[in-house]
Biotite code that builds the C-alpha atoms (Angstrom):
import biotite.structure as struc

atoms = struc.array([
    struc.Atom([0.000, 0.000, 0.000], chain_id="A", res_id=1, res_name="UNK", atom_name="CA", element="C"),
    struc.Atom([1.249, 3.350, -0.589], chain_id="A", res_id=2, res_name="UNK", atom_name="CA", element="C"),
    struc.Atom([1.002, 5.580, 2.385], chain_id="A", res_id=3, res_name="UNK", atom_name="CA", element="C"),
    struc.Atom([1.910, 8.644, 0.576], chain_id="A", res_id=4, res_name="UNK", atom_name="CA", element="C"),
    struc.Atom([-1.340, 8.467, -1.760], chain_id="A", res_id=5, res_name="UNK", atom_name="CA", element="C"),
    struc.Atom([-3.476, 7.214, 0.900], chain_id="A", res_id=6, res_name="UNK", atom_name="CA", element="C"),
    struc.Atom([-6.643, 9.612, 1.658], chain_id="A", res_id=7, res_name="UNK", atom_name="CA", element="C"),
    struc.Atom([-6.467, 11.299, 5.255], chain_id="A", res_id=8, res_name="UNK", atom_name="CA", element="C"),
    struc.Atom([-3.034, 9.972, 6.680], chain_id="A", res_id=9, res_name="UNK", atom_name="CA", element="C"),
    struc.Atom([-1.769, 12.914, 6.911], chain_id="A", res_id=10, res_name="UNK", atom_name="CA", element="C"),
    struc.Atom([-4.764, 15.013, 8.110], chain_id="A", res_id=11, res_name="UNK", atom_name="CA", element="C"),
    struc.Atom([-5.520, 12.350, 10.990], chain_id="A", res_id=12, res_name="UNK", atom_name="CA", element="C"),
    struc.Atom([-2.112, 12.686, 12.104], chain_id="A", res_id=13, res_name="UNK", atom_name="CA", element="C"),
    struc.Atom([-1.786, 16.240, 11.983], chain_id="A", res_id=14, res_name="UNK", atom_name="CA", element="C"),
    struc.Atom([-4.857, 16.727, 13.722], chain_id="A", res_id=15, res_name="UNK", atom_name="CA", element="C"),
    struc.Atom([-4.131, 14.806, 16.388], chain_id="A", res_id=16, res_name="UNK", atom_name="CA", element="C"),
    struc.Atom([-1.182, 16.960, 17.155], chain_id="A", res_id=17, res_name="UNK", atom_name="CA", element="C"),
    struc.Atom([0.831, 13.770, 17.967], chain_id="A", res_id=18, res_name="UNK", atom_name="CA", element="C"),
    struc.Atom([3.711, 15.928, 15.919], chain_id="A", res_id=19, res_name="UNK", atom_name="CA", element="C"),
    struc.Atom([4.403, 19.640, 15.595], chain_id="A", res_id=20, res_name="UNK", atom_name="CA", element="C"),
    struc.Atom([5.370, 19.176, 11.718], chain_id="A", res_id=21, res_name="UNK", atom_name="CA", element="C"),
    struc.Atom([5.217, 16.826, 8.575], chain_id="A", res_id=22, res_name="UNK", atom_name="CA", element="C"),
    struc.Atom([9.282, 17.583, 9.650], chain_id="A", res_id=23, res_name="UNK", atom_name="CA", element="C"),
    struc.Atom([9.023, 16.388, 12.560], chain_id="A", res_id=24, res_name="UNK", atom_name="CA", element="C"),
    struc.Atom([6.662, 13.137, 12.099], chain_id="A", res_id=25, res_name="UNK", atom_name="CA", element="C"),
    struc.Atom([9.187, 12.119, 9.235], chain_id="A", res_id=26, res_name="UNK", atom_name="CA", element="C"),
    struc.Atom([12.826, 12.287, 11.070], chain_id="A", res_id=27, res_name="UNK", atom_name="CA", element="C"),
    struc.Atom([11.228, 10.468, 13.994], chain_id="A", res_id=28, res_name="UNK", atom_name="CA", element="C"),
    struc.Atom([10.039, 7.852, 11.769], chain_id="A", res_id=29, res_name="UNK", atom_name="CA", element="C"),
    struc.Atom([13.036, 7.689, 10.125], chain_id="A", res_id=30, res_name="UNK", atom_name="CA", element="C"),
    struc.Atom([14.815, 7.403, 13.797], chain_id="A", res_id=31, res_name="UNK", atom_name="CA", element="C"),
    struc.Atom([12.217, 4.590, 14.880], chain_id="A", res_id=32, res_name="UNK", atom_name="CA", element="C"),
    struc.Atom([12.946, 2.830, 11.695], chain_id="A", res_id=33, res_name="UNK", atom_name="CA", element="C"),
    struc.Atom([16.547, 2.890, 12.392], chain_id="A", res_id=34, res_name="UNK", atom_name="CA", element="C"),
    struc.Atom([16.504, 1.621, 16.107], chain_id="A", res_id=35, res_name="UNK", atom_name="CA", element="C"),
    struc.Atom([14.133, -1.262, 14.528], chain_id="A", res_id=36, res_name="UNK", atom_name="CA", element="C"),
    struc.Atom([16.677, -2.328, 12.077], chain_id="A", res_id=37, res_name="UNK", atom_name="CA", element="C"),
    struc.Atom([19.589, -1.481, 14.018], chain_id="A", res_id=38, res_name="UNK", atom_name="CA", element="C"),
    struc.Atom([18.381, -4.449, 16.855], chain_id="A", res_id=39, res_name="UNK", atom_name="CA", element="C"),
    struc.Atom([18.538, -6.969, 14.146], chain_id="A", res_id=40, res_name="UNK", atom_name="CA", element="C"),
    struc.Atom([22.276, -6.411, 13.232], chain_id="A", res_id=41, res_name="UNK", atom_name="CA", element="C"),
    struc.Atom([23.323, -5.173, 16.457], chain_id="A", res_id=42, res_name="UNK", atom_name="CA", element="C"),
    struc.Atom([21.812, -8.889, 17.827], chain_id="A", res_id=43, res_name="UNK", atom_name="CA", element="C"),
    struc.Atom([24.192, -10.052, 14.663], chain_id="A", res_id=44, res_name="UNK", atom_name="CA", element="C"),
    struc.Atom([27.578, -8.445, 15.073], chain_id="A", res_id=45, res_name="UNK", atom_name="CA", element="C"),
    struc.Atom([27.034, -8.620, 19.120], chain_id="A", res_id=46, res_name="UNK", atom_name="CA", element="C"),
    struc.Atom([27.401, -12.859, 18.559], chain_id="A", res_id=47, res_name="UNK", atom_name="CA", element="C"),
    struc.Atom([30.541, -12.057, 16.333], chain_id="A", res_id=48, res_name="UNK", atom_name="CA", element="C"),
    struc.Atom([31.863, -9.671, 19.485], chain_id="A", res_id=49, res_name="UNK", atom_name="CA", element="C"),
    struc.Atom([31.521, -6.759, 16.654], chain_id="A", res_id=50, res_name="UNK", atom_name="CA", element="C"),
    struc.Atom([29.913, -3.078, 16.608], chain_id="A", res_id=51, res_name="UNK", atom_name="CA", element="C"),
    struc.Atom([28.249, -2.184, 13.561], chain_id="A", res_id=52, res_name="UNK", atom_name="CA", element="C"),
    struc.Atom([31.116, 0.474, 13.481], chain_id="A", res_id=53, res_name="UNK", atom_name="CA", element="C"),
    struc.Atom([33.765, -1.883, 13.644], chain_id="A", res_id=54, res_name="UNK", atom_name="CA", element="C"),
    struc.Atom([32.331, -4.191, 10.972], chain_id="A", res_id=55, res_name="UNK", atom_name="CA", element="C"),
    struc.Atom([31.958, -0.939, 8.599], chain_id="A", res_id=56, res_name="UNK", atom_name="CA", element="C"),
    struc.Atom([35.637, -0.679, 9.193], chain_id="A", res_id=57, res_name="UNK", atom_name="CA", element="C"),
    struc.Atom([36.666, -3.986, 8.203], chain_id="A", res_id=58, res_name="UNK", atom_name="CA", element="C"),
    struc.Atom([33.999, -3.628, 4.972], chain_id="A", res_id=59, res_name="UNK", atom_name="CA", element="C"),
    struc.Atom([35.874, -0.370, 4.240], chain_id="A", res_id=60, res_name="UNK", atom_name="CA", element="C"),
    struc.Atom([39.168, -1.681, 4.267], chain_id="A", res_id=61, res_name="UNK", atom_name="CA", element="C"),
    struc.Atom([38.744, -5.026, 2.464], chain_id="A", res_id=62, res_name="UNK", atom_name="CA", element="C"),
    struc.Atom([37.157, -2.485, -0.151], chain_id="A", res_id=63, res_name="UNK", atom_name="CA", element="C"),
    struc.Atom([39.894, -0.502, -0.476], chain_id="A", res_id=64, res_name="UNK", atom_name="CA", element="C"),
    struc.Atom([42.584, -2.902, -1.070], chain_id="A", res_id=65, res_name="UNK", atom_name="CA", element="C"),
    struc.Atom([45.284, -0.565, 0.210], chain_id="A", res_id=66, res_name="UNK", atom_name="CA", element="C"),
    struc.Atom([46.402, 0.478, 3.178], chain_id="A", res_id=67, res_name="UNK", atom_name="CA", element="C"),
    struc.Atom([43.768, 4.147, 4.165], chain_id="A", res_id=68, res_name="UNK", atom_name="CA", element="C"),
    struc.Atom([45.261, 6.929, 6.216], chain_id="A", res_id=69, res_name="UNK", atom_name="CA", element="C"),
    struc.Atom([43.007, 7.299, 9.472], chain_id="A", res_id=70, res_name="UNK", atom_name="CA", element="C"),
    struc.Atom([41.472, 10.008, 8.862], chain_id="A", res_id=71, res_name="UNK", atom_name="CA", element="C"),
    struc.Atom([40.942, 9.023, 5.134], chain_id="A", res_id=72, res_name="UNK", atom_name="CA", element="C"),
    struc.Atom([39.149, 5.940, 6.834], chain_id="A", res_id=73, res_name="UNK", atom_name="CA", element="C"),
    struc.Atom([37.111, 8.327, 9.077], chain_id="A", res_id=74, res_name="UNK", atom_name="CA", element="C"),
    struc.Atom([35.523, 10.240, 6.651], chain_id="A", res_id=75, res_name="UNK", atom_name="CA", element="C"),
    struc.Atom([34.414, 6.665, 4.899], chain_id="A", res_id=76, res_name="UNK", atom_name="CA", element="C"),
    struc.Atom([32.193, 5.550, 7.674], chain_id="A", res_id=77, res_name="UNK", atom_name="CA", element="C"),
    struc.Atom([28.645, 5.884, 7.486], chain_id="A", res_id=78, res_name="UNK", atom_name="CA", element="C"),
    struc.Atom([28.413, 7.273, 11.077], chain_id="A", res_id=79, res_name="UNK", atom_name="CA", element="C"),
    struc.Atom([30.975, 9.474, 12.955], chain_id="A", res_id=80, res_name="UNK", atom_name="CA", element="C"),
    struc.Atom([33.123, 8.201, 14.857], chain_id="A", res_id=81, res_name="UNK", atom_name="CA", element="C"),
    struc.Atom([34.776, 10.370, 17.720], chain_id="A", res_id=82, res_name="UNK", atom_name="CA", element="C"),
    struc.Atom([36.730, 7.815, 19.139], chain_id="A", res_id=83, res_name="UNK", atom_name="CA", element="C"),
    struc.Atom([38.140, 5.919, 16.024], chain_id="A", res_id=84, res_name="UNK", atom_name="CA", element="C"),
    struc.Atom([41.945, 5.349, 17.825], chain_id="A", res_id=85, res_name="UNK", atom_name="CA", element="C"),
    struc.Atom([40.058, 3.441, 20.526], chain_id="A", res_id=86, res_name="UNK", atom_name="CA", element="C"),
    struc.Atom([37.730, 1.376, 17.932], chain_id="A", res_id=87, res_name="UNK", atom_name="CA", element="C"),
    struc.Atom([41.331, 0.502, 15.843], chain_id="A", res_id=88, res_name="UNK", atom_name="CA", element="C"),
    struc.Atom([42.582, -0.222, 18.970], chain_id="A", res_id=89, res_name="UNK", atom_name="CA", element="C"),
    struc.Atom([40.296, -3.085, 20.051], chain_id="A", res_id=90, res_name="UNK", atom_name="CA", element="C"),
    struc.Atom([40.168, -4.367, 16.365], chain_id="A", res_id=91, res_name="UNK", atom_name="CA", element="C"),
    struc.Atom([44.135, -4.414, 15.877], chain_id="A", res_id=92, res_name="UNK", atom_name="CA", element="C"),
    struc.Atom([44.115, -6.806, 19.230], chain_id="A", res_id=93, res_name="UNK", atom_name="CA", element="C"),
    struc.Atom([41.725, -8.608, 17.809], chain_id="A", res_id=94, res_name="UNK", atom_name="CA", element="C"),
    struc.Atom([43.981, -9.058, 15.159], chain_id="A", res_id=95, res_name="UNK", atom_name="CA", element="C"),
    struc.Atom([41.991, -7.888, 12.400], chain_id="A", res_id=96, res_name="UNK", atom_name="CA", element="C"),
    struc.Atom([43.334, -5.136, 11.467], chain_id="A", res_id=97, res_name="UNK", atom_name="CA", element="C"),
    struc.Atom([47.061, -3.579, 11.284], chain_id="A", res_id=98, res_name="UNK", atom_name="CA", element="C"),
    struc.Atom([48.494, 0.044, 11.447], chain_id="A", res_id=99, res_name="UNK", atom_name="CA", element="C"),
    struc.Atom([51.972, 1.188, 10.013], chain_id="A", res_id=100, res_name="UNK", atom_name="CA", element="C"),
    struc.Atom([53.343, 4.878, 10.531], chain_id="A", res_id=101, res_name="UNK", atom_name="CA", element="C"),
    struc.Atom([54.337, 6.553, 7.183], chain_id="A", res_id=102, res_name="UNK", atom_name="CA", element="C"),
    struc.Atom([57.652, 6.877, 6.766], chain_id="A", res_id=103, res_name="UNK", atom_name="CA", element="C"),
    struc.Atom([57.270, 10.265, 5.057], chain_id="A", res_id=104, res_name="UNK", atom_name="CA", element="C"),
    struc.Atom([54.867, 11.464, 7.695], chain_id="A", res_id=105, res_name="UNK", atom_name="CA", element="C"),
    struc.Atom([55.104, 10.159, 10.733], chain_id="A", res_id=106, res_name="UNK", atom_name="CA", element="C"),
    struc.Atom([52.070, 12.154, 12.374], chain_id="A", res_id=107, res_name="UNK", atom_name="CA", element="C"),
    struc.Atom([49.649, 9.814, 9.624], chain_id="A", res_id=108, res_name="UNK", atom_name="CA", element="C"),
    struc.Atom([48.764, 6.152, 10.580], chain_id="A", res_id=109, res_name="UNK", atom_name="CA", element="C"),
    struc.Atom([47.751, 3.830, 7.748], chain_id="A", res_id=110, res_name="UNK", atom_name="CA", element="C"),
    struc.Atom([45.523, 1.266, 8.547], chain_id="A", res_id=111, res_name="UNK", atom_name="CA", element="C"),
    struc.Atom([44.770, -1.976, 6.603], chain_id="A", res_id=112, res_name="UNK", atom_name="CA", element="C"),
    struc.Atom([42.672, -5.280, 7.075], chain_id="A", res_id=113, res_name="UNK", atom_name="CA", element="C"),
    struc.Atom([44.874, -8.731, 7.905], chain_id="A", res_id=114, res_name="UNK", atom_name="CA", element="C"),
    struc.Atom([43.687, -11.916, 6.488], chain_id="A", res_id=115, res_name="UNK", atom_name="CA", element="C"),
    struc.Atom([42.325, -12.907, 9.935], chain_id="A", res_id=116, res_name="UNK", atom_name="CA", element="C"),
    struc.Atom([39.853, -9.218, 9.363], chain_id="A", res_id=117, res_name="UNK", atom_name="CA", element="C"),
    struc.Atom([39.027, -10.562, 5.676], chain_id="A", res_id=118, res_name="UNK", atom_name="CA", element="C"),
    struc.Atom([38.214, -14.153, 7.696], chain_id="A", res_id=119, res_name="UNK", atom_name="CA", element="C"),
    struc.Atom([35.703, -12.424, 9.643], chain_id="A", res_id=120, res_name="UNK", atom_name="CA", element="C"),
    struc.Atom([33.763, -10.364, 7.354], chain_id="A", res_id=121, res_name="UNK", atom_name="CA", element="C"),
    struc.Atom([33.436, -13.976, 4.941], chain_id="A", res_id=122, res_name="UNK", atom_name="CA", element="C"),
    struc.Atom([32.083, -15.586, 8.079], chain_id="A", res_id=123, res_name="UNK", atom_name="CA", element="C"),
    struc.Atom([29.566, -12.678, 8.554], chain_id="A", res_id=124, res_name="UNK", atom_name="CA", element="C"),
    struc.Atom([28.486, -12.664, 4.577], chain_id="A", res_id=125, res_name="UNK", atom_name="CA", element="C"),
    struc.Atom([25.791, -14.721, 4.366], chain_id="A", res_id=126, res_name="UNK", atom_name="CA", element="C"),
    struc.Atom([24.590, -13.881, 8.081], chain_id="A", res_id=127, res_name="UNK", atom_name="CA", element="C"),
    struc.Atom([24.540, -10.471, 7.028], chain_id="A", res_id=128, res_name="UNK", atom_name="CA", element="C"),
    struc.Atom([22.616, -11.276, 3.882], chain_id="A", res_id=129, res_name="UNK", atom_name="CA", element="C"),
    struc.Atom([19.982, -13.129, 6.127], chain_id="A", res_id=130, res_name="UNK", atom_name="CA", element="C"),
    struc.Atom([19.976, -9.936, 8.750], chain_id="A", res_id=131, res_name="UNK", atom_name="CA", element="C"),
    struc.Atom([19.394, -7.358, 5.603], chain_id="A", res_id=132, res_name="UNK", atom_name="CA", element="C"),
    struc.Atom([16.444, -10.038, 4.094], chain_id="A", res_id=133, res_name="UNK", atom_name="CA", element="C"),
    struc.Atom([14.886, -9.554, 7.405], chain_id="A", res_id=134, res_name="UNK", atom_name="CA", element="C"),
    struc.Atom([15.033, -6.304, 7.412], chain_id="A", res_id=135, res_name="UNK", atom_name="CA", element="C"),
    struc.Atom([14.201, -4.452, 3.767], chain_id="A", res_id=136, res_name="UNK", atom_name="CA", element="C"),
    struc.Atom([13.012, -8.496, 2.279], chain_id="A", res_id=137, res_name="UNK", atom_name="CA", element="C"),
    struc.Atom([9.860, -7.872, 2.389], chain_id="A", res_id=138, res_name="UNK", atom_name="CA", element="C"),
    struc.Atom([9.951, -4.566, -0.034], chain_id="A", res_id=139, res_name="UNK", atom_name="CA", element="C"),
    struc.Atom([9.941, -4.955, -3.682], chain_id="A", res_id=140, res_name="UNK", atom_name="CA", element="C"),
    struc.Atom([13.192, -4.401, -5.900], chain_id="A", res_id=141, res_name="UNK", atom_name="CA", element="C"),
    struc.Atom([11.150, -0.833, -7.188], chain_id="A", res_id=142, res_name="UNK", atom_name="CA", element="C"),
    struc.Atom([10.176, 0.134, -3.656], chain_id="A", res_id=143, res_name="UNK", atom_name="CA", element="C"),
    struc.Atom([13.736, 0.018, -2.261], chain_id="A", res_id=144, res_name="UNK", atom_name="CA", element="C"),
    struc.Atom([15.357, 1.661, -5.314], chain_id="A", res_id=145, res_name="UNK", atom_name="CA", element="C"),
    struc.Atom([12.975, 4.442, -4.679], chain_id="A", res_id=146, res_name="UNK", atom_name="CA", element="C"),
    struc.Atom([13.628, 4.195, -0.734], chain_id="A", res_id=147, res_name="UNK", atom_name="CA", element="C"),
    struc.Atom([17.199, 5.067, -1.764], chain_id="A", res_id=148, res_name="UNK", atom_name="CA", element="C"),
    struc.Atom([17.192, 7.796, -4.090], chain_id="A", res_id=149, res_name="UNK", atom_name="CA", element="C"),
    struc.Atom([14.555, 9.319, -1.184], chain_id="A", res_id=150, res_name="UNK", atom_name="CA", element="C"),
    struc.Atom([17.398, 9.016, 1.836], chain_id="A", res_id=151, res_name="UNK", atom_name="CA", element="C"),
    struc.Atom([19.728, 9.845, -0.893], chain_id="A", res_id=152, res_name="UNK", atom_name="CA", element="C"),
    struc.Atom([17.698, 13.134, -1.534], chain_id="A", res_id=153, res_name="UNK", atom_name="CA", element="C"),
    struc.Atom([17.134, 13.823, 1.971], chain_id="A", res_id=154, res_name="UNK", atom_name="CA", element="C"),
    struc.Atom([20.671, 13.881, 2.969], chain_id="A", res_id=155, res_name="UNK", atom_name="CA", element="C"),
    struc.Atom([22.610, 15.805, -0.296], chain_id="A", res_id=156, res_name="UNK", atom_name="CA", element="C"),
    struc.Atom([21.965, 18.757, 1.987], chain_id="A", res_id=157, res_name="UNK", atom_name="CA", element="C"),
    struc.Atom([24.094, 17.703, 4.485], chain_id="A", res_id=158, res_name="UNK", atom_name="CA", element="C"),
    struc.Atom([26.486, 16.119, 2.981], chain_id="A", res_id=159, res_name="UNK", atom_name="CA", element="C"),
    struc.Atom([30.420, 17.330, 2.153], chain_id="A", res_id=160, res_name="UNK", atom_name="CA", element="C"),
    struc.Atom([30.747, 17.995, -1.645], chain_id="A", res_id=161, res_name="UNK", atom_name="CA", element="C"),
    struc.Atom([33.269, 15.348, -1.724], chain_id="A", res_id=162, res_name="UNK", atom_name="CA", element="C"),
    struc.Atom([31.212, 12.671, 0.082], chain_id="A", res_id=163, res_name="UNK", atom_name="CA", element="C"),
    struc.Atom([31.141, 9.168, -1.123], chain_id="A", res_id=164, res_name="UNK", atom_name="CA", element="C"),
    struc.Atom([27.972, 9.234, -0.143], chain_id="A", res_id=165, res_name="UNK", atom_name="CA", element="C"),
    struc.Atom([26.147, 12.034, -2.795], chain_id="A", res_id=166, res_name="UNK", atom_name="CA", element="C"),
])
């Protein structure tokens, strides 16, 4: 069913003052939605001893297929990060990952994934693939394409120019 054409949604919703804007209603939907589908991978990555975070770190690395600067590797993540030493720091004793020094700047740290970090992330593949079906399965192919270029639209506003994310 599509909620956007349907007759009085709106109107009920609005007059029942539950919100103080169409604003409003629609970024604490979208913040509902997330904690929903964040309990379903966070119950995931918490049986792998993982953050969401952390795993996004391994993904980003594997991806790159070359050692990234931190801070290169910071402004890759989907979410901020504050704390990203600490976060390297529990996945480099995990093993996963490694960090070298540059040896033509030593103030930048370059981080890459080990093979034991590219283990992981095959273990959690198909998992993953399961959590995600649970999630967004139950939309069509059309009604997630268009679920995407809607986020997408929402957040070009706030987005860096040079995001890898617009």
């Amino acid at each position: 069913m599509n909620v956007m054409s349907e007759p009085g949604v709106t109107s009920r919703r609005a007059s029942g003052r539950r919100f103080d804007s169409l604003e409003q209603e629609a970024y604490l939907s979208l913040w509902r939605t997330y904690d929903r589908l964040k309990m379903l991978e966070d119950e995931l990555f918490a049986a792998y001893d993982l953050t969401a975070q952390q795993y996004n770190v391994l993904r980003l690395l594997r991806a790159a297929r070359e050692p990234l600067a931190t801070l290169a590797l910071a402004e890759r993540l989907i979410s901020r990060a504050p704390d990203i030493t600490r976060m390297l720091d529990k996945l480099e004793q995990r093993g996963l990952i490694s960090r070298t020094r540059s040896t033509t700047d030593r103030r930048t740290v370059r981080v890459s994934i080990t093979a034991a970090g590219r283990w992981l992330l095959d273990q959690l593949a198909e998992p993953l693939r399961r959590c995600h079906q649970q999630q967004l399965g139950h939309l069509s192919s059309k009604q997630l394409q268009q679920l995407i270029a809607l986020l997408r639209l929402v957040r070009q506003p706030h987005e860096p120019p040079d995001s890898h994310w617009r």
